[in-house]
C-alpha positions in Angstrom: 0.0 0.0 0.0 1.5 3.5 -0.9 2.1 6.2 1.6 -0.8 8.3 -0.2 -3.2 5.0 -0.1 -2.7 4.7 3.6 -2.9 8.4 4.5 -6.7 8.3 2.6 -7.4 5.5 4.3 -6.6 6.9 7.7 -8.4 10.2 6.9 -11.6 8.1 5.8 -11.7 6.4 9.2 -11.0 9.5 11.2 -14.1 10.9 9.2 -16.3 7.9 10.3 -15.2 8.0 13.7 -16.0 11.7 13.6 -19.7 11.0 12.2 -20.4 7.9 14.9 -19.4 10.2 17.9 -22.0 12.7 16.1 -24.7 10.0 15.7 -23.4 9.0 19.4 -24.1 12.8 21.1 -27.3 13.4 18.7 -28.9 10.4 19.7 -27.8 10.1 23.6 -29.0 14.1 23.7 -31.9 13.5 22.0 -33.0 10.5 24.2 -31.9 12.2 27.7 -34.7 12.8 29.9 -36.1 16.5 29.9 -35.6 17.2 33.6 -31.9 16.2 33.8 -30.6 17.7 31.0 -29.1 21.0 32.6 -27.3 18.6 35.4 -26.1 15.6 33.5 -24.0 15.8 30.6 -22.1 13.4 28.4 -18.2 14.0 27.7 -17.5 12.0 24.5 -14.2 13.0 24.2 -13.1 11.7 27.3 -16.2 9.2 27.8 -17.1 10.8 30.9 -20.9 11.1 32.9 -20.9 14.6 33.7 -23.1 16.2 36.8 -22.5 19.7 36.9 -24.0 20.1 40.4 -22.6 21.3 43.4 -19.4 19.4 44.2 -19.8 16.6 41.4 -18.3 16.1 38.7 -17.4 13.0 36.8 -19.6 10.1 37.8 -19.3 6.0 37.4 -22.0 4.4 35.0 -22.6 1.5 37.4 -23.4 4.3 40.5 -25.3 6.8 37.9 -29.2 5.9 39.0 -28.4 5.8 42.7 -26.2 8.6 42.5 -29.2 10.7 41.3 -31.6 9.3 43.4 -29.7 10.0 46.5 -27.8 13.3 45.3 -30.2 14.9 43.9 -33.8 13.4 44.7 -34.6 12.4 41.0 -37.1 9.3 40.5 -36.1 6.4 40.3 -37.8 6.1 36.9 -36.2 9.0 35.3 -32.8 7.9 36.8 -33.0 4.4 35.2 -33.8 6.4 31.9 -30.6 8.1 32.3 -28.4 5.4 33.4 -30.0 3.6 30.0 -29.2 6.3 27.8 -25.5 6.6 29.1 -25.3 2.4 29.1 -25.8 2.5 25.2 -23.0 4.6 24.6 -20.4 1.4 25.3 -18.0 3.6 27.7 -18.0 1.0 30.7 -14.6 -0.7 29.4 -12.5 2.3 29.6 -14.6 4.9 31.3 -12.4 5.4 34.3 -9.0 5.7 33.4 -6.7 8.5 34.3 -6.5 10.3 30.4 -7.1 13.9 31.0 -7.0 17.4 28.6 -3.6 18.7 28.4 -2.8 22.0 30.0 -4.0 25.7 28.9 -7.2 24.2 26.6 -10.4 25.3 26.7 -13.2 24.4 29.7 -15.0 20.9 29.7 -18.6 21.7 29.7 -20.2 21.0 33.4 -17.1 20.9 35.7 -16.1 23.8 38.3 -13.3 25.9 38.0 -10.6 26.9 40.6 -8.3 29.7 41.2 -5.2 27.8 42.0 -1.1 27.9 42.1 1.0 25.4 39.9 4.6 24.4 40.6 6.8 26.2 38.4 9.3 22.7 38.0 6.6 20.0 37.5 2.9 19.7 37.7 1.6 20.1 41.2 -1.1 22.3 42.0 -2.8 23.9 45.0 -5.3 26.8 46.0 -2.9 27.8 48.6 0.5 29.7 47.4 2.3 28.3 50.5 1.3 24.5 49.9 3.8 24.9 46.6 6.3 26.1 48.8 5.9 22.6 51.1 5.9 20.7 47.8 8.7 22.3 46.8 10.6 21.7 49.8 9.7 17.8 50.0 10.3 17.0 46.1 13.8 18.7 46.4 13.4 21.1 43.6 16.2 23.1 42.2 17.1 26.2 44.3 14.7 29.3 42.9 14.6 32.8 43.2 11.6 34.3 43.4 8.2 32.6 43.1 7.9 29.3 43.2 4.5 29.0 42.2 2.4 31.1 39.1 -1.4 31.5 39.3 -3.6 29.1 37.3 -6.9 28.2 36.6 -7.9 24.7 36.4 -10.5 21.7 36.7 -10.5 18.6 38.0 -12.7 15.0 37.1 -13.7 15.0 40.4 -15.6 18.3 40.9 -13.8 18.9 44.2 -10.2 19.7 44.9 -7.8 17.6 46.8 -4.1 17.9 47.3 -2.9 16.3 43.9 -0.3 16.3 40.5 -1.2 16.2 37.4 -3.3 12.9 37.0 -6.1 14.7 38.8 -5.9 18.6 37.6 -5.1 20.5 34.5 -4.8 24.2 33.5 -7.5 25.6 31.5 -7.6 28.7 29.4 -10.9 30.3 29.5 -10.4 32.4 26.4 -10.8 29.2 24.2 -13.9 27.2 23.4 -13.9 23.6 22.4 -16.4 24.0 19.1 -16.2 28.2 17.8 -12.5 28.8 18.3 -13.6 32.2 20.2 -13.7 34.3 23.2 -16.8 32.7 25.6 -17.4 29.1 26.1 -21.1 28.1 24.9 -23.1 26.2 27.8 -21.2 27.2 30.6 -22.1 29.9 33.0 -19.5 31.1 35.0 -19.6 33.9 37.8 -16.9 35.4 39.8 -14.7 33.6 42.2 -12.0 34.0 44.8 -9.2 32.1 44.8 -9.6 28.1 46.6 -13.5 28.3 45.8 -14.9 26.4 43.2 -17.0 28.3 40.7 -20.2 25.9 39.8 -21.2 25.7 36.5 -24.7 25.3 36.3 -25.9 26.5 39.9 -26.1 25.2 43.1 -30.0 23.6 42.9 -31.6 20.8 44.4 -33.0 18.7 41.0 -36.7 16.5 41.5 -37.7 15.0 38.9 -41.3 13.6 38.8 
């Protein structure tokens, strides 16, 4: 097979992947139950179950119907529904591994946002200033002059911050939008924030679904 043969071949497949992830978001949108739709969110990129309430975040497809039951007081009807729609997008395999977006990219769609402090010589992060310091410290980093930390923004699968490297954080840049290209990021709405507090994306409610 020529170089030329191969490289069509590979952009034909890219294209067909491109159009069953389509089918895949029309169909599992589409489907999605009218009164969770502003709190549960599919990532297809990633394959992650998205709850953008209060301290949430990425959620496991076997604990999805309980989770909602319990979290947020939806019915047990509507909350199989969900966990149905999510079940027939195939993710359980490889669901919950520890891939995450690379550094300074644009928001994922339903997860908080946090004023933090990165380590200037690897990946650590923190909301407090001082904590880099400590890791700093305790990793033996190269002597530094000046600061040893610079201000970030970030998310986190988990919707909550703990003490963590980069497995479980990554810089975003909020002047970048995952479809347009452009200044905003369409579906999230994102107030002000002070540093260590995360910012939640869709509001702190209480969901019931009847």
């Amino acid at each position: 097979m020529s170089q030329a043969t191969s490289d069509i071949c590979e952009a034909t497949e890219e294209k067909q992947a491109q159009a069953k992830m389509s089918d895949s978001k029309n169909g599992a949108a589409e489907e999605m139950p009218a009164g969770v739709k502003n709190l549960i969110s599919f990532n297809h990129e990633y394959e992650k179950i998205i709850c953008s309430g209060s301290g949430c975040g990425s959620i496991e497809l076997e604990q999805l119907g309980q989770y909602l039951g319990r979290k947020h007081r939806v019915s047990a009807k509507i909350a199989g529904q969900v966990a149905r729609v999510a079940r027939k997008l195939g993710w359980e395999e490889k669901l919950w591994g520890d891939e995450r977006p690379e550094d300074s990219m644009a928001l994922q769609v339903g997860l908080p946002v946090w004023d933090g402090f990165r380590c200037k010589q690897c990946h650590y992060v923190s909301v407090i200033a001082e904590d880099v310091d400590d890791h700093w410290d305790y990793q033996q980093h190269d002597m530094w002059v000046g600061r040893k930390a610079e201000k970030v923004r970030f998310q986190s699968w988990d919707g909550s911050f703990y003490d963590g490297f980069s497995n479980e954080y990554w810089v975003v840049d909020e002047s970048r939008t995952r479809d347009r290209g452009e200044d905003g990021s369409e579906g999230l709405e994102l107030g002000g924030s002070k540093a260590g507090c995360g910012e939640v994306v869709h509001g702190d409610v209480e969901w019931v679904v009847v």
